[in-house]
One Martini backbone bead per residue (centre of mass of N, CA, C, O) as a GRO file, in nm:
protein
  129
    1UNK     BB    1   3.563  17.533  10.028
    2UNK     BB    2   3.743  17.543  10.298
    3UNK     BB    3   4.061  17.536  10.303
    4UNK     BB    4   4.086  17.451   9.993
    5UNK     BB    5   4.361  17.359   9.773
    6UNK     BB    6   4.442  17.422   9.468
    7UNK     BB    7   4.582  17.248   9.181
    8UNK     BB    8   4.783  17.148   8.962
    9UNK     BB    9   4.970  16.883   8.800
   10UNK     BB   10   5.213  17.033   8.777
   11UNK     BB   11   5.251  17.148   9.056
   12UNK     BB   12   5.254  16.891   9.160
   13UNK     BB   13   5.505  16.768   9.027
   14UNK     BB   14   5.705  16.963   9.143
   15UNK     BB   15   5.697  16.880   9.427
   16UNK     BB   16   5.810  16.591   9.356
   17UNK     BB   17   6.093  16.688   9.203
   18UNK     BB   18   6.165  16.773   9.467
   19UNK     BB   19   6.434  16.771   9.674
   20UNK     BB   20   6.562  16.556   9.966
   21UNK     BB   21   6.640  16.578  10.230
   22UNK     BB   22   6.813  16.485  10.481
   23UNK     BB   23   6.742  16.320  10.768
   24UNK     BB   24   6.977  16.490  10.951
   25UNK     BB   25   7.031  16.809  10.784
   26UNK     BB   26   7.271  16.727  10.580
   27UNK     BB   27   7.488  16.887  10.350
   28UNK     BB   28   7.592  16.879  10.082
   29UNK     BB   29   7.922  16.837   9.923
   30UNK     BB   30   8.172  16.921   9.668
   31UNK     BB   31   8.513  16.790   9.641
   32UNK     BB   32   8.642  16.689   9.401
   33UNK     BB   33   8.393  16.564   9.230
   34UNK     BB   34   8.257  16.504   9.522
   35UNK     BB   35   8.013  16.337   9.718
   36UNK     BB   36   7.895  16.439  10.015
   37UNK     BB   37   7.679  16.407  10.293
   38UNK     BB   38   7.876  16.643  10.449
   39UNK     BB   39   8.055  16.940  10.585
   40UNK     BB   40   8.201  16.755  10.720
   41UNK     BB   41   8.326  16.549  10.589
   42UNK     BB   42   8.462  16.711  10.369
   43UNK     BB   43   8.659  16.860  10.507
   44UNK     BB   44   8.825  16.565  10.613
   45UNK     BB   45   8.893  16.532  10.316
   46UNK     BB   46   9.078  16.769  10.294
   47UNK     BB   47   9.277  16.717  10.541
   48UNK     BB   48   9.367  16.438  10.420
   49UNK     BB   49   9.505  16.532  10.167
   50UNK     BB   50   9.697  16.690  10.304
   51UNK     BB   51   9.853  16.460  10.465
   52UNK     BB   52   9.912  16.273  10.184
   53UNK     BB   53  10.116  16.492  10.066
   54UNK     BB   54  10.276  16.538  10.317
   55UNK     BB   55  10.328  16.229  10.420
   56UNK     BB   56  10.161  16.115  10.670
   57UNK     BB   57   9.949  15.958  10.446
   58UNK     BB   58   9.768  15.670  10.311
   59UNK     BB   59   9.584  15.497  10.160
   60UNK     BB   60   9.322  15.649  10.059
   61UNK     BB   61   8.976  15.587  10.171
   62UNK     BB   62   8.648  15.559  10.067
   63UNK     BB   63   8.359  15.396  10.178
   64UNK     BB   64   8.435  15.142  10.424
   65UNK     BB   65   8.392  14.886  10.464
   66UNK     BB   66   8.278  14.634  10.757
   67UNK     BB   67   8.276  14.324  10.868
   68UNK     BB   68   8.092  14.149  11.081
   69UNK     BB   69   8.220  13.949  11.369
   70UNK     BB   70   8.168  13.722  11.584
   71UNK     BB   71   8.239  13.445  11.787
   72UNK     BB   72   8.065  13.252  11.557
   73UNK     BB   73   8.056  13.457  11.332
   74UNK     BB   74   7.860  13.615  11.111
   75UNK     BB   75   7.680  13.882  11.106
   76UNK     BB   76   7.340  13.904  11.107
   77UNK     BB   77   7.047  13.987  10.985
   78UNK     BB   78   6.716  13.948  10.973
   79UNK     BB   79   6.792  13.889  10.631
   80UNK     BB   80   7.107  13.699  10.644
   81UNK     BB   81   7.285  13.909  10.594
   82UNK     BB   82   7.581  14.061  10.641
   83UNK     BB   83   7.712  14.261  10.875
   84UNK     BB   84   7.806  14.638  10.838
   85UNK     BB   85   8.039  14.919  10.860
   86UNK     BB   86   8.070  15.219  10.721
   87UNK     BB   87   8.325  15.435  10.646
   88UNK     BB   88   8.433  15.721  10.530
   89UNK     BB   89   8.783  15.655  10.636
   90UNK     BB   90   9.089  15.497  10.489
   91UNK     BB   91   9.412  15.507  10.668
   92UNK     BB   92   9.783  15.528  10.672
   93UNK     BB   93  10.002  15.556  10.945
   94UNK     BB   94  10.314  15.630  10.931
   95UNK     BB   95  10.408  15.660  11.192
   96UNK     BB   96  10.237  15.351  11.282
   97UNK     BB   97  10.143  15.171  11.032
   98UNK     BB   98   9.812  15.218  11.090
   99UNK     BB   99   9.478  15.142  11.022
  100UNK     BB  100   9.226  15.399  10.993
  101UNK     BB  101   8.914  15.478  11.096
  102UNK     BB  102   8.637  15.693  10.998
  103UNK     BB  103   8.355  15.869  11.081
  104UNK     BB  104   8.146  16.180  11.016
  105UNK     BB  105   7.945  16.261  11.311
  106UNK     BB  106   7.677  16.443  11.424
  107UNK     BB  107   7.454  16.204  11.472
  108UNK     BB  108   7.433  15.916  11.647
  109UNK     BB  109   7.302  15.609  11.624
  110UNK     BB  110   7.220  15.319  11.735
  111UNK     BB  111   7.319  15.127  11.533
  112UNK     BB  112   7.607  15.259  11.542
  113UNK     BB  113   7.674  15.194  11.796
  114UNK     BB  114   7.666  14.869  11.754
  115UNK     BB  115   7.867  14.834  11.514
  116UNK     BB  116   8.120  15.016  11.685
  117UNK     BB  117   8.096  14.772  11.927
  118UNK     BB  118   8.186  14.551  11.746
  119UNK     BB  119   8.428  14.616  11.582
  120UNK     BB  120   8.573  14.645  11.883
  121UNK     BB  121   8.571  14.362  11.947
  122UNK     BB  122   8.741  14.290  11.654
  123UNK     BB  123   8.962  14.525  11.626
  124UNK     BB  124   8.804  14.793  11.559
  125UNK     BB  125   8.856  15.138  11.568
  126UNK     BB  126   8.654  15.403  11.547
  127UNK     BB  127   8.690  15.717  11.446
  128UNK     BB  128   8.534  16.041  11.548
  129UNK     BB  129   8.514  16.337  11.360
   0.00000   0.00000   0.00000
């Protein structure tokens, strides 16, 4: 047998214990006990702590679902289910009383667009940051 490796038992199982990266290379860091999916996330979320404390902005919120609406009702998924956004953070900027919603992208998915373009339709404007 040329070219073929033999393993024990243990050692595929082993290989298969081994955490799987994520889909698109980004690491994962955890910073106040929460875990980020991404050290561009994490980065995000401590500048938002901290214009929080300063009095900046209000009512900070972590992976804030949003229902996608059409002109006829909502959005369906393949299998009927209500199609929606979720986004990294939502909060209440104090200077304009407006509610921000933003994103954490460093790249963005073809569905991510779909999704961020029907949201911008019904009055919700994600900014990528």
């Amino acid at each position: 047998m040329v070219g073929t490796e033999r393993m024990t038992a243990a050692e595929l199982r082993g290989r298969h214990d081994q955490p799987k990266g994520q889909k698109y290379g980004a690491q994962r860091e955890t910073v106040d006990g929460i875990t980020f999916d991404s050290r561009k996330e994490a980065r995000r979320y401590q500048q938002l702590r901290l214009l929080l404390r300063a009095g900046d902005i209000a009512d900070l919120r972590r992976q804030v679902a949003i229902e996608l609406e059409g002109r006829d009702g909502p959005v369906l998924t393949r299998t009927g289910r209500r199609m929606k956004i979720t986004v990294d953070f939502a909060y209440t900027d104090l200077r304009t009383g407006l509610t921000v919603y933003e994103d954490a992208k460093g790249l963005p998915t073809r569905d991510y667009e779909v999704r961020r373009a029907v949201a911008a339709a019904q009055g919700v404007e994600v900014i990528e940051v």
